[in-house]
C-alpha positions as CSV (number, residue, x, y, z in Angstrom):
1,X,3.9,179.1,23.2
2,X,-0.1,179.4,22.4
3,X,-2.2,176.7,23.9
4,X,-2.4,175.4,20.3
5,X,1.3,174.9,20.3
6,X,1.6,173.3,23.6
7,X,-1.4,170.9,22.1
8,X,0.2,169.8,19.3
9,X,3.6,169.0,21.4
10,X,1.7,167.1,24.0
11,X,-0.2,165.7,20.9
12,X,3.2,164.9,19.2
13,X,4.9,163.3,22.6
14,X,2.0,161.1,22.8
15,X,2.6,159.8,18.6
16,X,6.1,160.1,19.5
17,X,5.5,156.8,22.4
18,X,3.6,155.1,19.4
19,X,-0.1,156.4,20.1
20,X,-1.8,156.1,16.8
21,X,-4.7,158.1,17.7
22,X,-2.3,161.3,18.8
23,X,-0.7,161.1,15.2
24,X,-4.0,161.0,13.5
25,X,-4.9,164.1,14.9
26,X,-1.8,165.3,13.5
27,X,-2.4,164.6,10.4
28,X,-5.4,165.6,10.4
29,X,-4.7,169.1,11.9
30,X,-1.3,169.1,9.0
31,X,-2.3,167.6,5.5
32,X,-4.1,170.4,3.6
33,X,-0.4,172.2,4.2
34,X,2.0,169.2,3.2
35,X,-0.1,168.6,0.6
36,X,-0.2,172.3,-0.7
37,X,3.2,172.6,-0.2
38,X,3.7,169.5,-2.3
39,X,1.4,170.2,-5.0
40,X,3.1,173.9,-5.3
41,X,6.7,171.6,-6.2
42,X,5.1,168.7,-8.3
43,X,2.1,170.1,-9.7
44,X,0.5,167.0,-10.3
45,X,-2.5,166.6,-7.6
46,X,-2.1,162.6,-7.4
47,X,1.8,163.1,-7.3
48,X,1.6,165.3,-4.4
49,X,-1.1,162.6,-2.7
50,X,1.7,160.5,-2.7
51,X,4.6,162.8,-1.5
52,X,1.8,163.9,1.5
53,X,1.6,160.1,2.2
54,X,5.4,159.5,2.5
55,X,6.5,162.9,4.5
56,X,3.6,161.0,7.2
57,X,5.1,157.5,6.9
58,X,8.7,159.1,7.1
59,X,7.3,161.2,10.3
60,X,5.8,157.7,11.9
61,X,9.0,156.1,11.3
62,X,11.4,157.9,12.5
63,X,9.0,159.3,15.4
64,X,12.8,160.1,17.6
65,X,14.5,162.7,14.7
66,X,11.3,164.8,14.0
67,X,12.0,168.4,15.9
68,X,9.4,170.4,17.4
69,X,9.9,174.4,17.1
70,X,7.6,176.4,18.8
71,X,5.2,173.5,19.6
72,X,4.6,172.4,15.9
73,X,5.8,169.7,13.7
74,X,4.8,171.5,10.5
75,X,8.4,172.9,9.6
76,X,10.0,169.3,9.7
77,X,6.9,168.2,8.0
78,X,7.6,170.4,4.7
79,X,11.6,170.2,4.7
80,X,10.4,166.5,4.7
81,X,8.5,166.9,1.6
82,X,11.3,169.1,0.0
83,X,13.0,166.1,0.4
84,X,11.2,163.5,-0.7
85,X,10.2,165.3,-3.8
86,X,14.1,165.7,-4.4
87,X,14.0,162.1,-4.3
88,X,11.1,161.4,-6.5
89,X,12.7,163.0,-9.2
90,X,15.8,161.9,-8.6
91,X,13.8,158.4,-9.3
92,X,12.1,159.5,-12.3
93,X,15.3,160.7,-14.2
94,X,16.6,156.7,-13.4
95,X,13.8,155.8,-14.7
96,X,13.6,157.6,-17.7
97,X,17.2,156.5,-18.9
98,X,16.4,152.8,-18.6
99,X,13.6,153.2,-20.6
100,X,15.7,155.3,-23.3
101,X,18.0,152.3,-23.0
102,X,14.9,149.7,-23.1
103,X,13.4,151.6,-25.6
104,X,11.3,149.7,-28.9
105,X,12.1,150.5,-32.5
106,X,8.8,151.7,-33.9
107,X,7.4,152.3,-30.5
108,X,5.2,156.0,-30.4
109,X,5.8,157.3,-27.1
110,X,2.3,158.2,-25.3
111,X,1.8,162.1,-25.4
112,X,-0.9,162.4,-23.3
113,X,1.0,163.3,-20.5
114,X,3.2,166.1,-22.4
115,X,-0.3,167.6,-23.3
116,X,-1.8,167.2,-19.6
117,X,1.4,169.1,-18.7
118,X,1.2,171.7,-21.4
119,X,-2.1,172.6,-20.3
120,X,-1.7,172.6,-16.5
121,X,1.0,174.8,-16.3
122,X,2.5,178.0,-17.6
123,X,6.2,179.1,-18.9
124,X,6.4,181.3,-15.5
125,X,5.5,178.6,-13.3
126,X,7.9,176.4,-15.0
127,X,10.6,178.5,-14.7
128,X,10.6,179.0,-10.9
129,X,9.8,175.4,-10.1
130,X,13.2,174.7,-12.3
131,X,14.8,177.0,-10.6
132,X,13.9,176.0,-7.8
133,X,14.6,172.4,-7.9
134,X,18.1,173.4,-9.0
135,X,18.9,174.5,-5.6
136,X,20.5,173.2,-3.0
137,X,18.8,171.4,-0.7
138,X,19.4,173.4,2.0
139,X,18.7,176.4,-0.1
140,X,15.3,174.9,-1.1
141,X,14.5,174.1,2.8
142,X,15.3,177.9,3.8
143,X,13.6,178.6,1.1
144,X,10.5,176.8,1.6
145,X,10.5,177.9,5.5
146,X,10.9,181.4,5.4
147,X,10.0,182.4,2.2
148,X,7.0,179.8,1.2
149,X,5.8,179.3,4.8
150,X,7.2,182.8,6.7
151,X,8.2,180.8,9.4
152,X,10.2,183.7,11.7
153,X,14.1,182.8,10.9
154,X,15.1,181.8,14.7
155,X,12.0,179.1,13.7
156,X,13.5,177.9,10.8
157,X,17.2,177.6,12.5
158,X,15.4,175.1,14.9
159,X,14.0,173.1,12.4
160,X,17.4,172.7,10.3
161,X,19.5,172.6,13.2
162,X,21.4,176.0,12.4
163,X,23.0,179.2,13.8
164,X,20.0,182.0,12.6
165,X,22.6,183.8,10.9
166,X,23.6,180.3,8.7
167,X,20.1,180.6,7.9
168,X,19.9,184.5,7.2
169,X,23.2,184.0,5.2
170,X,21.4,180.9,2.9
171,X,18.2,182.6,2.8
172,X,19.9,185.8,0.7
173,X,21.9,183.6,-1.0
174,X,19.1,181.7,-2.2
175,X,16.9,184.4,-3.2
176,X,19.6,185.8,-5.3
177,X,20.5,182.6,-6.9
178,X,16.1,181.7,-7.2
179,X,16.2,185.0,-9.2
180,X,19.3,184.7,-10.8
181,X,18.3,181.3,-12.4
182,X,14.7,182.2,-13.0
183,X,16.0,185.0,-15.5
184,X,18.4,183.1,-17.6
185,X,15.8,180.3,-18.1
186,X,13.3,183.4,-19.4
187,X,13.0,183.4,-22.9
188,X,15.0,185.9,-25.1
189,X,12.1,188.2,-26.2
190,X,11.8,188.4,-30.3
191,X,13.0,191.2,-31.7
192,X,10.0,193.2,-33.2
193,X,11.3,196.1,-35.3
194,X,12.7,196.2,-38.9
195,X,14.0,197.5,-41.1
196,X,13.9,201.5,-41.7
């Protein structure tokens, strides 16, 4: 363990007894990566303020479950925010079918946000977030461990709690499914020839 590591664990035993100064630091020294790692899922930069905010809150309340591997939070951290993203969506769709129920006669929805959202992001990039959000997950935490943040796989089977071969296992499976649903939601290209 680098002197780093064995920082951040004294550092993380110290906000784990309720020291408010030792898990500032930690935030500190993790929120550019949460918040990456959030904004990569939601796209939204204000969206994945708020998913940064909660994965900390969720980490100061429930100081006792978060795991250390290899002196570091960061991997409980980002499954965290796999998580709470999950959640936030999960909230949104609730959200959007009591409106549909509520909804006005002669009320124009607002289309700002369909255009923000055109702009900001691309068919590709659209494609692999659905696909990824379709996971499982524990596919999507795999995923996001040893794939998005190349955590070594005996790492990752700390943070989840797993044999490394559940997590080499899910980690194939989950590429090939990633893939697999990222082609079928490609568009069918046009066919461009005619007639002879």
């Amino acid at each position: 363990m680098s002197n780093v590591g064995l920082d951040e664990a004294d550092a993380w035993s110290r906000a784990r007894d309720g020291d408010p100064d030792a898990f500032t630091s930690l935030f500190d020294r993790h929120r550019d990566r949460v918040f990456g790692h959030a904004l990569r899922l939601v796209r939204q930069p204000h969206d994945a303020e708020d998913v940064t905010a909660m994965v900390f809150l969720e980490a100061w309340r429930r100081r006792d479950a978060v795991r250390v591997v290899d002196g570091s939070i960061i991997a409980w951290l980002l499954v965290t925010a796999n998580n709470t993203v999950h959640n936030l969506e999960r909230g949104r769709r609730r959200h959007r079918v009591a409106l549909a129920r509520m909804s006005e006669t002669g009320h124009e929805p607002d289309h700002a946000d369909g255009v923000a959202d055109d702009l900001d992001n691309r068919e590709r990039d659209r494609r692999v977030r659905d696909a990824f959000a379709s996971l499982s997950s524990a596919d999507q935490n795999v995923i996001t461990l040893c794939v998005l943040e190349e955590l070594p796989l005996a790492d990752a089977a700390r943070t989840l709690g797993i044999p490394v071969g559940t997590v080499k296992s899910r980690l194939s499976r989950a590429k090939r499914r990633l893939g697999d649903l990222a082609l079928v939601s490609e568009p069918t290209p046009a066919f461009e020839g005619g007639a002879e």
